[in-house]
C-alpha positions as CSV (number, residue, x, y, z in Angstrom):
1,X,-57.3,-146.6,89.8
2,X,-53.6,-146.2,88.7
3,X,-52.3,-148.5,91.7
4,X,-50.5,-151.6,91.2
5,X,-51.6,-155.0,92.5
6,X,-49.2,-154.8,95.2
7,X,-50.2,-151.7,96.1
8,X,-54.1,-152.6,96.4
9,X,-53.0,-155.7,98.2
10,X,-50.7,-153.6,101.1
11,X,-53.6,-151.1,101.3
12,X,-56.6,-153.3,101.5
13,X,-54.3,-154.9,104.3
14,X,-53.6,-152.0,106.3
15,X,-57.3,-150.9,105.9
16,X,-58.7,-154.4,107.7
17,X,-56.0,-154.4,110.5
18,X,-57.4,-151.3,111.4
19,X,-61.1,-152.1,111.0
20,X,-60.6,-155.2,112.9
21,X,-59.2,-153.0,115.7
22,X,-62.3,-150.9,115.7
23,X,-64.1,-154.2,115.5
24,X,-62.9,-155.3,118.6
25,X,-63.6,-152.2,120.2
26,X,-67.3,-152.3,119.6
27,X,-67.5,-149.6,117.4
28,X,-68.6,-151.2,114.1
29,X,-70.4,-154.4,113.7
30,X,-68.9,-155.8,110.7
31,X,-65.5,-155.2,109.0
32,X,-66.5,-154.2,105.6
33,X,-62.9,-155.3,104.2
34,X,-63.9,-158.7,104.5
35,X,-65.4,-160.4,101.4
36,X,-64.4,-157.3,99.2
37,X,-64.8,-158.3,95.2
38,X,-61.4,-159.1,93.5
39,X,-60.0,-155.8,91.8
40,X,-57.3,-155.5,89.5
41,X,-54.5,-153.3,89.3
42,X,-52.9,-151.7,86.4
43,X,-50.8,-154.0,84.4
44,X,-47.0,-154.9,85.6
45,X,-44.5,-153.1,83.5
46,X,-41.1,-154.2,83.1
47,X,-38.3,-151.5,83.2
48,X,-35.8,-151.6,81.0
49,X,-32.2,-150.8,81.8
50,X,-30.5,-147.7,80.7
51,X,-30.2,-147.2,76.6
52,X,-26.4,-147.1,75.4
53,X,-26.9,-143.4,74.4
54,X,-28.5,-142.7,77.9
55,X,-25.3,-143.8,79.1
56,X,-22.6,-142.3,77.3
57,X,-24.6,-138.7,78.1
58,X,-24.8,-139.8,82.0
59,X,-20.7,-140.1,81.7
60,X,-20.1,-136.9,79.7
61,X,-22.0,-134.8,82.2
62,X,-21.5,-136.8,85.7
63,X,-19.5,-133.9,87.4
64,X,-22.0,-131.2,85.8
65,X,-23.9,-131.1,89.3
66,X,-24.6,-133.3,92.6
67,X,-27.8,-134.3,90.6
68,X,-25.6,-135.5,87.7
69,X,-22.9,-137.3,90.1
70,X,-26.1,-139.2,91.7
71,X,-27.1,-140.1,88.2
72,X,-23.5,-141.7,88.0
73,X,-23.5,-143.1,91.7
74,X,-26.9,-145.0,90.7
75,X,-25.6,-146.2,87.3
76,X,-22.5,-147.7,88.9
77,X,-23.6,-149.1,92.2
78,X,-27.5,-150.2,91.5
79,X,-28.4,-148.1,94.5
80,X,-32.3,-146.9,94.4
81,X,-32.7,-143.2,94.2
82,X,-34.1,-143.1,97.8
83,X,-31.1,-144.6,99.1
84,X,-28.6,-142.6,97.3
85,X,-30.7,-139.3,98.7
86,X,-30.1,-140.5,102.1
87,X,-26.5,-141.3,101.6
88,X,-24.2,-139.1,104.1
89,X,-20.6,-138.8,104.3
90,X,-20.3,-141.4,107.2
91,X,-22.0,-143.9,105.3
92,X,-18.6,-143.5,102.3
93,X,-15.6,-145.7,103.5
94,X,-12.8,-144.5,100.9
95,X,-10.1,-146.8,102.2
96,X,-12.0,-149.5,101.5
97,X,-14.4,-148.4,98.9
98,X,-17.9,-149.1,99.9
99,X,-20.8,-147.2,100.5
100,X,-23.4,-148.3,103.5
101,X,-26.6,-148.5,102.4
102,X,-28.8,-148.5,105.2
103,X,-31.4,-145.5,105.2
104,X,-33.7,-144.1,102.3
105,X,-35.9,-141.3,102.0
106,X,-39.8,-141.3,101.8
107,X,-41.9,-138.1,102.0
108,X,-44.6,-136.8,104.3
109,X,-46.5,-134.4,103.2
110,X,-43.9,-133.4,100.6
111,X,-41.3,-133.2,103.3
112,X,-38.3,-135.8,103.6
113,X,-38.0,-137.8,106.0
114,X,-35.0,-140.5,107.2
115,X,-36.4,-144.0,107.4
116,X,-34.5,-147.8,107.2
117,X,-34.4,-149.3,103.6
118,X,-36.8,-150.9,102.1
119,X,-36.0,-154.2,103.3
120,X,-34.0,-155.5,105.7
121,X,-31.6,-156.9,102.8
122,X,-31.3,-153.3,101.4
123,X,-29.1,-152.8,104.1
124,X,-25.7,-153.7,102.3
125,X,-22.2,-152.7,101.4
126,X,-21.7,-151.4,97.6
127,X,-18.6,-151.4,96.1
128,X,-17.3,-148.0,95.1
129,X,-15.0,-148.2,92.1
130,X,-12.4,-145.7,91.5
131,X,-14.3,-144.0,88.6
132,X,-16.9,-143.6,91.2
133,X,-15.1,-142.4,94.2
134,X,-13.6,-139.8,91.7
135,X,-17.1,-137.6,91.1
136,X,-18.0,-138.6,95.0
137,X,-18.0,-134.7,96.9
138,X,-16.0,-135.3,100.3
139,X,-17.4,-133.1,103.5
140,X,-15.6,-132.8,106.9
141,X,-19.0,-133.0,108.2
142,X,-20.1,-136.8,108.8
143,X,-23.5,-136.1,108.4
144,X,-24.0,-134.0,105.2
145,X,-26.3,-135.7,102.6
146,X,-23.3,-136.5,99.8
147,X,-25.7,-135.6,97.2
148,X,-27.6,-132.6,98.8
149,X,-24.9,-130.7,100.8
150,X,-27.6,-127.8,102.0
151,X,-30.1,-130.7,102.7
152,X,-32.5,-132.6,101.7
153,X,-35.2,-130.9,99.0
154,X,-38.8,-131.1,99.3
155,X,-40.2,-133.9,97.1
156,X,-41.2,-131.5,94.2
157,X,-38.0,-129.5,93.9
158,X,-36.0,-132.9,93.6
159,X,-38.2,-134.4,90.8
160,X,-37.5,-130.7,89.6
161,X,-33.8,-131.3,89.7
162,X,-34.1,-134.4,88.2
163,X,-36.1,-133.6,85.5
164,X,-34.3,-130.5,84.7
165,X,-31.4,-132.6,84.8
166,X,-32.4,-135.1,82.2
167,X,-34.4,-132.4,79.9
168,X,-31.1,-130.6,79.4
169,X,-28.8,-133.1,78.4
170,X,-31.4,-135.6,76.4
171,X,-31.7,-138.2,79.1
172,X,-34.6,-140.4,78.9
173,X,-34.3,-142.8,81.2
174,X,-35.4,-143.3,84.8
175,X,-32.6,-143.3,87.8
176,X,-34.5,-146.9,88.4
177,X,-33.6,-147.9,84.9
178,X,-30.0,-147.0,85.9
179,X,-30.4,-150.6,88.8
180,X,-31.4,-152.7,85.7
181,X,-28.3,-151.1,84.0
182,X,-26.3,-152.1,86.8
183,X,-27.9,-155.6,86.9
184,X,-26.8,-156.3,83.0
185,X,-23.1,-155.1,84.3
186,X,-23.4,-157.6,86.8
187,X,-24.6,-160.2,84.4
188,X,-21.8,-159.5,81.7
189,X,-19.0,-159.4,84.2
190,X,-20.4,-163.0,85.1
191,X,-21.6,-162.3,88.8
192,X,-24.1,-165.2,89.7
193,X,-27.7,-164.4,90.8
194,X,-27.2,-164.9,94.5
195,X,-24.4,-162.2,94.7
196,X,-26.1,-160.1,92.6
197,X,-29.1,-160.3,95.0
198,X,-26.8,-159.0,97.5
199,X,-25.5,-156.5,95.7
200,X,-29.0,-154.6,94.5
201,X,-30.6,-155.2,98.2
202,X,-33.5,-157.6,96.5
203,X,-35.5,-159.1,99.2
204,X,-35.4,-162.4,97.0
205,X,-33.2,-164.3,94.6
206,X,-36.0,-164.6,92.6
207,X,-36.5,-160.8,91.5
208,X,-32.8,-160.8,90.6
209,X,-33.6,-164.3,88.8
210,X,-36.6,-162.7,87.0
211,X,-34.3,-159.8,85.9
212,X,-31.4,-162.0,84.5
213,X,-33.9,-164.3,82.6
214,X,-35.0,-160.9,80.6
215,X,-31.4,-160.2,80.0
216,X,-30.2,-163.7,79.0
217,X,-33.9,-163.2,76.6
218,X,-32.7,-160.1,75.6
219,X,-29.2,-161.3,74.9
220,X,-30.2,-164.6,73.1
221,X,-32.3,-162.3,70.7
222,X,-29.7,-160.0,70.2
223,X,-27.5,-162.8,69.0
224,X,-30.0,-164.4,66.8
225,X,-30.4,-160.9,65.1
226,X,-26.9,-160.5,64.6
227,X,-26.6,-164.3,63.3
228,X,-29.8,-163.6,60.8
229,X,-28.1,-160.7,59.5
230,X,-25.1,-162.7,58.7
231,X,-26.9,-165.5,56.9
232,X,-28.8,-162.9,55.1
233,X,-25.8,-160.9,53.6
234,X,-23.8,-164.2,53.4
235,X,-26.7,-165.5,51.2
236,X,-27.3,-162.4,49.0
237,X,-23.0,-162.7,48.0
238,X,-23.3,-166.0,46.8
239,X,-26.5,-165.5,44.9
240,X,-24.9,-162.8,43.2
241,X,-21.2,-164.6,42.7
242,X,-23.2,-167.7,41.3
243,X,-25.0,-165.7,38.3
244,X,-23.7,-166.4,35.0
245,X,-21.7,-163.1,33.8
246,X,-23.5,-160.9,31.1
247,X,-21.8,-159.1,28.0
């Protein structure tokens, strides 16, 4: 209970490699993996990006702390927050603006560990824009953690700093929102799906496709909105210019 799909799917995986080894080995005499009844995972939820408000508050506090510069770094570059965690000052190329993305942090036993992205086209260049490379911190040392200078936290104290982080300046979104954020920018500024892809480390085209559909679905209904309410006030004026004048 409480995994998705995916998850089932990877773990049910992992559990019959295993028992297949031990079937081999003599040391069961069935793999009980094998004909196991369908079961369903909780229901897919789509994110949604960032709210405007969400926004604005991320840029008024982005140099409060390293938490709120990574925050920033996230909303700007579509970075995941395990990758910006594992970002170090080698991987920051200020005389040509990029960032390498090509590590991430997972946890063991609440303690962080270094490991590659999570796919091999999560390894990637991001652009740094100026507004960005302005809140970066710059260390002599090549391998301090840019957002975590005295190293990495244990998983509890960074969801901690995260929440305490969001709680105090009215922050409701997730730092994963923040990627869908950065996919709308992408969108607006007319970036086409494939370099988009690139640019968020999606394994497919297709997950990028999926996410600009729901903007362009988002976007069309916006429009129709603001169109509706036109018609609406447009109608309501010449009903009213069109009624015979009362003593």
């Amino acid at each position: 209970q409480g995994y998705s799909q995916k998850s089932i799917y990877n773990k049910k995986g992992i559990l019959k490699s295993i028992l297949d080894e031990a079937l081999i080995a003599g040391e069961i005499k069935s793999n009980p993996c094998v004909n196991l009844p369908f079961i369903k995972g909780k229901p897919q939820v789509k994110r949604l990006p960032a709210s405007e408000d969400d926004i604005k508050r991320i840029e008024a506090h982005k140099n409060d702390s390293n938490i709120a510069r990574m925050f920033y770094f996230c909303l700007y570059t579509g970075c995941r927050r395990s990758e910006a965690e594992a970002l170090q000052q080698k991987h920051i190329d200020r005389e040509n603006k990029t960032a390498h993305i090509c590590q991430a942090v997972a946890y063991l036993n609440a303690n962080p560990i270094i490991k590659t992205t999570k796919t091999e086209s999560g390894i990637r260049d991001v652009d740094l824009y100026s507004n960005v490379l302005e809140i970066l911190p710059n260390y002599k040392d090549p391998n301090k953690f840019v957002f975590f200078p005295q190293g990495l936290p244990r998983e509890r104290k960074f969801q901690e700093l995260i929440d305490k982080f969001r709680k105090e300046n009215g922050i409701q979104c997730t730092m994963h929102q923040l990627r869908h954020s950065y996919a709308t920018m992408l969108h607006s500024a007319g970036v086409d799906a494939k370099d988009a892809q690139q640019r968020l480390g999606h394994s497919s085209v297709i997950i990028t496709q999926d996410i600009y559909t729901d903007i362009e679905s988002k976007h069309r209904k916006r429009v129709a909105e603001k169109i509706e309410e036109y018609v609406q006030k447009e109608r309501l004026l010449s009903n009213v210019l069109s009624e015979p004048a009362t003593d």
